[in-house]
C-alpha positions, 0 to 999 in steps of 0.5 A: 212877433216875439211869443217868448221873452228870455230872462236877463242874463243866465237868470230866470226871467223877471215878472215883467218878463213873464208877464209880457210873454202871457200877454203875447202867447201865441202872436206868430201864429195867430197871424197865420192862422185863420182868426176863428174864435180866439184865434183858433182855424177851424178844424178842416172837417168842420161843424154841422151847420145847426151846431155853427147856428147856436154859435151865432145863436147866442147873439140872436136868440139871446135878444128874446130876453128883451125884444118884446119889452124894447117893442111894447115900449116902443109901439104899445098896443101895437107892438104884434102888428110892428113886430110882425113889419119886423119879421116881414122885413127880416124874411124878406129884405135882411135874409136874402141879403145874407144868403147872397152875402154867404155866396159873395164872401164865404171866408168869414168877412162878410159884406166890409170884405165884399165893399173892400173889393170895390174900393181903392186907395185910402178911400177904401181904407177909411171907409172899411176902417168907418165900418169896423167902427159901427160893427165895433159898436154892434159887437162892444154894445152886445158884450154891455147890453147883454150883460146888463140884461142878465143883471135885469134877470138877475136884480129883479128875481123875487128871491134876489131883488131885496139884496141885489138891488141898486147894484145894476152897474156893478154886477154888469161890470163883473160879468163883463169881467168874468167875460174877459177873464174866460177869453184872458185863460183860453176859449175853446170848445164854444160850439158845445157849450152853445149848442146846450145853452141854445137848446135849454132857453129856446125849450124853455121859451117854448114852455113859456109861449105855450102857456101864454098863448094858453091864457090867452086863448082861455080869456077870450075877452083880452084879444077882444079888448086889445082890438077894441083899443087899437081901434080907439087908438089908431082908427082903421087898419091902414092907419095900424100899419102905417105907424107900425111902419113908422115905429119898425126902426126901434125894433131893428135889434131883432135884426140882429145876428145876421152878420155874425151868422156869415162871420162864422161860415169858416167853422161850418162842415163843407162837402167833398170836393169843396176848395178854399176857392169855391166851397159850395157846401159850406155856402149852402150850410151857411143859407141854411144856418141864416134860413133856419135861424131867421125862421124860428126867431121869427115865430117867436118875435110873433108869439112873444110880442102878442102874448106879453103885450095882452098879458102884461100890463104897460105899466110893467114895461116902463123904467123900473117896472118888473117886465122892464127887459124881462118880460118873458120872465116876468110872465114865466114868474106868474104863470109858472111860479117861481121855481121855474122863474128861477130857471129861465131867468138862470137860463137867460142869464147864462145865455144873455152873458154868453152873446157877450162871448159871441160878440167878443170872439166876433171882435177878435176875428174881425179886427185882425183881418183887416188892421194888420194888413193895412199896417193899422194894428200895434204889433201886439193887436195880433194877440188875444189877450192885449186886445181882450184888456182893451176891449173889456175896459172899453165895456167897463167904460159903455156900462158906466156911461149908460148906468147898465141900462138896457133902454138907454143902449138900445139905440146904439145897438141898434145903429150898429146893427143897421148900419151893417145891414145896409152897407151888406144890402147895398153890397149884394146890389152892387154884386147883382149889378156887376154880374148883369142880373137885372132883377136880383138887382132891382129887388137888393135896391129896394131892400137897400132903400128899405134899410137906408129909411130904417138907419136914418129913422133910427139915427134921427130918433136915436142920436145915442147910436152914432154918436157912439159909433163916430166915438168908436170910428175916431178911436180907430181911425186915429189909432191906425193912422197913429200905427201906420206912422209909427210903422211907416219905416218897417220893411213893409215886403214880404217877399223878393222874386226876380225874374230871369233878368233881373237876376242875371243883371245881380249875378253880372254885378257880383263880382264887382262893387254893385252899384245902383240908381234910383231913377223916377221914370219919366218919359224913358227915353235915351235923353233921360237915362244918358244924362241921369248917369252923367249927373251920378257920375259927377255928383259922386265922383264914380269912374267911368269903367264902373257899371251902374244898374237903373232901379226905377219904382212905381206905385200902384196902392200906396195905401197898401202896407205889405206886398210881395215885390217883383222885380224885372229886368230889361235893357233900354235903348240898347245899353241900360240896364234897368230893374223895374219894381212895383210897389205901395212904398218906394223906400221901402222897396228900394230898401228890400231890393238891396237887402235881398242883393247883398244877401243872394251877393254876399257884397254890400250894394251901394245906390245912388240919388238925387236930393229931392226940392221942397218942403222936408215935412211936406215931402214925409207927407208925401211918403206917408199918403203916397209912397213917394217924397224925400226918398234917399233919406226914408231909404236909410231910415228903413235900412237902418231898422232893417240891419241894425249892424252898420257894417253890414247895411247897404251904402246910401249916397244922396248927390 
């Protein structure tokens, strides 16, 4: 890619100009750096595994500023028993999994890299592009639900309400904006500020249970009361746990950050004698990043759930009321006043507007590791600030949509969170299987199953989730295909190996008008390539004494964009000689073998082919999925975008 645009003529450059050399800085080497956030490898020391945990912290402590509203709306009365269905669920279904994900993928793909493995074909590039759709609606959902709750923080302070209120959609917009202008300069250095932001609210939060579990316990009569009520409600204990079952899947967004957590395992600090291959220390910091992380957020799902459903009156939790998204706020108001109520709700705020952060630098990672490499990107995805544009527009769009409401985005949030969840479960299954443990299989399947129940509950509740998602599939599926297309005649080879062979049949030939044909091998025998040559030989009016090469492609992936070529040379039947070539495209490998001819050579290689019947669209079809169709024709073509110098491009002949 190009990073830099030269001005026209002698001149300086123009605005434009400049313009598209900001938006594409650093393109070529963000495509062979590791895609940390915006674009930056990590170091190769790397972090402490507590320091990485507040990276991933944003997006999973942040959700306290509005899982115990989203669980008293959703359960009432029973919201402790279904948060603790929640935490169970967490502790023992969604951790395991993760753990065993940061063993199976510890390069930062997570559980879409560990299916990718076990399919091929386009099947196993629609179903990857499938799940970059639903992580897309995790990560866009979290930029615009946490945005709109730090504007829930803000809107409802005591101090701001009168000036700020009715302004919710605006003011989202803008910190969705202050969002994408940060990632639009540069950033950098995420950790720290993490590690701050991270360490002030979980203190805070700390303040704030204590003191709520203080009133509590001083006023006996509200435990006393809110038994009474459960049981005047729901009768016995066994009918308490059994709703909070059925209720458990509209609290799944505090199952949230567990993906995030293995996204980041490149930045965590390994141990000597960790390789690339096998980095058993970063693996281990990554368990014990998931481990404590799920720890903590489970004490305080506990507490905060218990303490705002006996301190809060219901009312205060419905749309419009002053817990609504904010109910730990609400009780530091009371409780604390309202200086350190203002406090938290800036420290929820910054934090709340900083998993934005989180989730945009998840984005940017996660698409560039799979798109590109299917030939699914625009050139220009491979740089941070064209994809930062699209990415706060479609934010601008989700929080016009839903009116910045923190309730209405919770079940598309939640989709996306566990539609990740189970395609990990099932992959950890899947791996325990194939490595013949028996147990570790059975006990992922029922987590699995487990997940599975919880998705399609939360879809059926919530339809909202994969509507958005299926939006967001189509939108990447259709812009893919349409990339791949528009790329479809790019030389599509990164590199060119010969074997011995192959380069003595080159060097034989150098000396003379190299000529070469492209051949479909059928059953190889000597009928087949005697009277081939007979037939090019009259179609083309070539002289008996001129030697021809056989050039034959088969196609394993045509799936595949990009791939080293290797070609090998052998003699059949005592007298042909033949270059066997592997490869997604057979154009465009027969296009990169006669570029790499005429370079080793110096002479312009010519090859020869039989015009192709059929259909001409059908037969483009055919190329496009399978690699194969009309190919003299696709072979100029990729020559043609290839060498835009016509006396130096290779010679097509079609007989």
């Amino acid at each position: 890619m190009v990073t830099s645009v030269p001005g026209a003529g002698d001149g300086a450059p123009s605005a434009r100009q400049r313009l598209r050399a900001w938006l594409l800085e650093g393109t070529s080497e963000r495509v062979k750096q590791h895609p940390g956030p915006h674009a930056e490898a990590p170091t190769e020391r790397g972090q402490r595994w507590w320091r990485v945990m507040c990276l991933t912290g944003l997006d999973y402590f942040s959700t306290l500023g509005y899982q115990p509203g989203i669980a008293a709306l959703a359960a009432g009365l029973l919201s402790p028993v279904a948060t603790i269905v929640l935490v169970l669920v967490t502790l023992c279904g969604a951790l395991p999994v993760y753990r065993r994900v940061a063993q199976e993928s510890p390069h930062g793909q997570g559980s879409i890299a560990m299916l990718e493995r076990l399919l091929s074909f386009w099947q196993g590039k629609l179903f990857v592009l499938a799940l970059l759709g639903f992580a897309a609606t995790d990560f866009v959902i979290t930029i615009t639900l946490s945005a709109a709750d730090a504007t829930a923080h803000l809107v409802e302070n005591p101090h701001l309400t009168g000036a700020l209120h009715g302004r919710q959609v605006l003011i989202t917009m803008i910190l969705v904006a202050l969002l994408g202008a940060v990632f639009l300069k540069g950033f950098s250095e995420a950790i720290g500020v993490a590690v701050v932001l991270v360490a002030v609210y979980l203190a805070l939060n700390v303040v704030v249970v204590g003191v709520g579990l203080w009133h509590v316990l001083t006023a006996p009569e509200l435990v006393t009361d809110w038994k009474n009520a459960l049981t005047a409600e729901h009768g016995n204990v066994v009918a308490m746990i059994g709703v909070a079952v059925l209720v458990f899947p509209k609290l799944a967004l505090g199952l949230s950050g567990f993906e995030t957590g293995v996204a980041v395992m490149p930045h965590i600090e390994g141990e000597e004698g960790d390789t690339e291959e096998q980095p058993t220390g970063r693996i281990r910091g990554a368990r014990k990043l998931l481990t404590t992380a799920a720890a903590i957020m489970s004490v305080f799902l506990i507490t905060t759930s218990f303490i705002t459903t006996l301190l809060i009156p219901p009312a205060a939790f419905e749309p419009g009321g002053a817990a609504n998204g904010r109910a730990l706020a609400y009780l530091a108001h009371q409780y604390l006043g309202g200086a350190f109520g203002s406090v938290y709700d800036a420290s929820t705020i910054a934090i709340l507007w900083f998993a934005g952060a989180s989730a945009m630098a998840g984005l940017l990672n996660l698409l560039p590791r799979y798109l590109p490499r299917y030939g699914m990107a625009p050139h220009w995805a491979r740089a941070v600030r064209p994809m930062v544009l699209v990415l706060t527009g479609i934010a601008f769009l989700i929080t016009w949509i839903f009116d910045a409401s923190v309730d209405e985005q919770g079940g598309a949030y939640a989709t996306g969170v566990l539609v990740l969840i189970t395609s990990a479960a099932i992959a950890v299954t899947i791996a325990a299987h194939q490595a013949g443990q028996r147990g570790w299989t059975v006990g992922f399947a029922i987590i699995a199953a487990v997940f599975v129940y919880t998705t399609g509950d939360n879809i059926a509740e919530r339809p909202d989730g994969v509507k958005i998602g299926a939006c967001f599939i189509a939108a990447i599926v259709l812009i893919s295909l349409a990339s791949r297309l528009a790329r479809a005649f790019e030389l599509r080879v990164t590199d060119v190996v010969l074997d011995q062979v192959a380069e003595r049949f080159v060097r034989d030939c150098s000396n003379r008008t190299i000529r070469l044909i492209a051949n479909q091998p059928d059953s190889r025998d000597l009928t087949e390539y005697r009277e081939k040559l007979q037939q090019i030989r009259t179609d083309n009016d070539i002289p008996i004494e001129d030697d021809l090469v056989f050039v034959e492609v088969t196609v394993r992936d045509p799936s595949d964009f990009e791939a080293e070529l290797k070609v090998h040379g052998e003699v059949l039947h005592g007298r042909y000689r033949v270059l066997t070539l592997e490869h997604s495209s057979i154009p465009n490998a027969l296009a990169a073998l006669l570029l790499h001819v005429r370079d080793a050579t110096g002479q312009q290689p010519h090859i020869y082919f039989e015009w192709t019947e059929g259909n001409p669209f059908a037969q483009f079809l055919r190329f496009f999925l399978f690699g194969q169709g009309e190919v003299a024709p696709v072979t100029r073509e990729v020559l043609r975008e290839a060498e835009p110098d016509r006396g130096r491009r290779p010679r097509v002949h079609v007989g």
